[in-house]
C-alpha beads as a LAMMPS data file, in Angstrom:
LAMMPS data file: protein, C-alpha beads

107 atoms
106 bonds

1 atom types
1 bond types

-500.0 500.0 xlo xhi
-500.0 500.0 ylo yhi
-500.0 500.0 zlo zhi

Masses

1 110.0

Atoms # bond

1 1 1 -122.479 76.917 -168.225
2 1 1 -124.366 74.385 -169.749
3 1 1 -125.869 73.246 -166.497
4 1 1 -127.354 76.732 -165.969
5 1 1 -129.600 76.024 -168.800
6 1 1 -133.045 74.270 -168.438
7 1 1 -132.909 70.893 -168.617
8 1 1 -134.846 70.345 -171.793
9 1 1 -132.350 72.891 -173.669
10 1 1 -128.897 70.413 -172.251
11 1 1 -130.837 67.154 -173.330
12 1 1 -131.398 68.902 -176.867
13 1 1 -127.609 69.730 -177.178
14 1 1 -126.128 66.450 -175.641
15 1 1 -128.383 64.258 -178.002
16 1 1 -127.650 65.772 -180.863
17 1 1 -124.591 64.580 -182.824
18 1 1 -124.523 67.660 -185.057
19 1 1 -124.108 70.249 -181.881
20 1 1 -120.354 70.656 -180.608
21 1 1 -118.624 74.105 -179.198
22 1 1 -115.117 74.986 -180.571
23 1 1 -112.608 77.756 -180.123
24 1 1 -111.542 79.491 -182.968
25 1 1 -107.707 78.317 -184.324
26 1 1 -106.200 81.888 -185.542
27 1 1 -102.843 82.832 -186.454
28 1 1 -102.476 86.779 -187.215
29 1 1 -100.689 87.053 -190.736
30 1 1 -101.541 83.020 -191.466
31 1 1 -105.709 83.589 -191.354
32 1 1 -107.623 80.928 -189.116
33 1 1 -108.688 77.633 -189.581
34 1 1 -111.923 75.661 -188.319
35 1 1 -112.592 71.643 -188.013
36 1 1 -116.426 71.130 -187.695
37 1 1 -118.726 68.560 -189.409
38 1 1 -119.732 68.823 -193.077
39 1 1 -123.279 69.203 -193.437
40 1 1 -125.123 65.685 -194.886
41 1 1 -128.678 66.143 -197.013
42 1 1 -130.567 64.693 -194.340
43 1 1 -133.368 66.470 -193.256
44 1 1 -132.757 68.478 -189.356
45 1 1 -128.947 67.203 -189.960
46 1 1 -127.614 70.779 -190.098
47 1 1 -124.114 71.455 -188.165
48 1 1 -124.718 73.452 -184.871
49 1 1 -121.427 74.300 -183.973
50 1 1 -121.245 77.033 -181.950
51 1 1 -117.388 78.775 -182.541
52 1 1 -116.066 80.821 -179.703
53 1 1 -113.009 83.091 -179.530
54 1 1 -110.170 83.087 -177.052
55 1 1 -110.146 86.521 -176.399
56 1 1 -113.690 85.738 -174.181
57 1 1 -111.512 84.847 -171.646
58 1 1 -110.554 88.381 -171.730
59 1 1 -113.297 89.709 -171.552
60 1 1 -115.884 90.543 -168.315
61 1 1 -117.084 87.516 -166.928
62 1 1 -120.973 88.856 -167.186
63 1 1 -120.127 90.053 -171.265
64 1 1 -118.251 86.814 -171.907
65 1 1 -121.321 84.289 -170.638
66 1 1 -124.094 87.015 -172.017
67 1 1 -121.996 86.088 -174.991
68 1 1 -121.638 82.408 -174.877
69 1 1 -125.710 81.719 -174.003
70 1 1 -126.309 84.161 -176.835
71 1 1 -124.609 82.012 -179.003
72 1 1 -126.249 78.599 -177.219
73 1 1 -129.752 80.277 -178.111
74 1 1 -129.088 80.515 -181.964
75 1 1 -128.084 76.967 -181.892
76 1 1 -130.932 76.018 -179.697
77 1 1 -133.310 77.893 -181.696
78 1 1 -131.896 76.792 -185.074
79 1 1 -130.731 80.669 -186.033
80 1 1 -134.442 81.140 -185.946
81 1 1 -137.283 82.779 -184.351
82 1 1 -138.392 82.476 -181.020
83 1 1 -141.891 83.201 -180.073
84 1 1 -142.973 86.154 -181.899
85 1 1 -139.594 86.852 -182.274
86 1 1 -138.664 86.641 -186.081
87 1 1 -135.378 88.399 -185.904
88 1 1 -132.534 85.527 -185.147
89 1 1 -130.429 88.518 -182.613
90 1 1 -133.137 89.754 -181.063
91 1 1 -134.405 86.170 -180.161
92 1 1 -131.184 84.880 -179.589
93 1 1 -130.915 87.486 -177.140
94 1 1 -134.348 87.006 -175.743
95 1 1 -133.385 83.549 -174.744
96 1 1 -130.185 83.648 -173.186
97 1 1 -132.137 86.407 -171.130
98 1 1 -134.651 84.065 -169.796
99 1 1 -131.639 81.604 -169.337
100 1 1 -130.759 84.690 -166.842
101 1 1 -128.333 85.854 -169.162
102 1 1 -128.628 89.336 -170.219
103 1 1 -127.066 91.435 -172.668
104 1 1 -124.857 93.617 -170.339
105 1 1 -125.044 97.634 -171.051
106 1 1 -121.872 99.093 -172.657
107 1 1 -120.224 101.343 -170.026

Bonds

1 1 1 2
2 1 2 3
3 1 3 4
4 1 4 5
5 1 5 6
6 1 6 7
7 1 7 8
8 1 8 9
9 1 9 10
10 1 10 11
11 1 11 12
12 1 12 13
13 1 13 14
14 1 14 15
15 1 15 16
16 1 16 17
17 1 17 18
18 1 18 19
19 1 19 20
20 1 20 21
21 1 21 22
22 1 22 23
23 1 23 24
24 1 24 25
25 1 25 26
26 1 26 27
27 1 27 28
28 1 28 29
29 1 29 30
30 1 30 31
31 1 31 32
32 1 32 33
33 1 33 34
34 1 34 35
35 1 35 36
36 1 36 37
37 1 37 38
38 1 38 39
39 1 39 40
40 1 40 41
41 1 41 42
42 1 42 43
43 1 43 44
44 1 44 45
45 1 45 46
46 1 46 47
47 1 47 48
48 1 48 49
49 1 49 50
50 1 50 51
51 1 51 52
52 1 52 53
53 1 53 54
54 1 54 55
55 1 55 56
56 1 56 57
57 1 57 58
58 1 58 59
59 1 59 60
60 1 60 61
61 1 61 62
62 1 62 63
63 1 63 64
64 1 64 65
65 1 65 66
66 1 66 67
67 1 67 68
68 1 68 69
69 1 69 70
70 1 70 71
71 1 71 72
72 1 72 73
73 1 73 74
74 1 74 75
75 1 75 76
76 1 76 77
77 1 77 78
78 1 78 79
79 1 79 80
80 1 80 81
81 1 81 82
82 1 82 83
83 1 83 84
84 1 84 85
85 1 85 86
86 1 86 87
87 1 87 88
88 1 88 89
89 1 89 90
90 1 90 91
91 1 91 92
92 1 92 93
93 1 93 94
94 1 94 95
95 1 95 96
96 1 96 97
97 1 97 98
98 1 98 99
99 1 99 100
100 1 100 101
101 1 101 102
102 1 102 103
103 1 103 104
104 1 104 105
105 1 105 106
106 1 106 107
């Protein structure tokens, strides 16, 4: 998936420490549990772990990468704007669609 992306958006993840992918852990009746990175005071230091769910893999394959470049774009774009795009969904979106990943239509 990654290598899908334009080059300057897989140098941006693999350089920076903070930026990992992991699946969520989740035990019906027992809750879920998550292991990322605690955040440090250091300016542009924030986590940007991007947490997936297993059940993608039961999903459509176009739904399940819509959804997984969706979530690259937030962490790309720092949950924030992109362009004139103020609202973190719809530029989220707007991303992963120039990535060639667009949101699917519900059928």
């Amino acid at each position: 998936m990654l290598v899908a992306l334009p080059i300057e958006v897989q140098q941006d993840f693999l350089e920076d420490p903070n930026f990992c992918i992991t699946l969520e852990d989740y035990e019906p009746g027992k809750g879920w549990k998550l292991w990322m990175a605690l955040p440090v005071p250091t300016p542009g230091s924030a986590s940007r772990t991007i947490v997936l769910r297993p059940r993608l893999a039961d999903c459509r394959l176009e739904f399940g990468l819509y959804v997984i470049a969706h979530e690259l774009a937030h962490a790309y774009l720092r949950n924030g704007g992109w362009g004139d795009i103020m609202d973190r969904e719809m530029a989220a979106d707007a991303l992963a669609a120039s990535w060639g990943f667009e949101k699917p239509q519900i059928s």
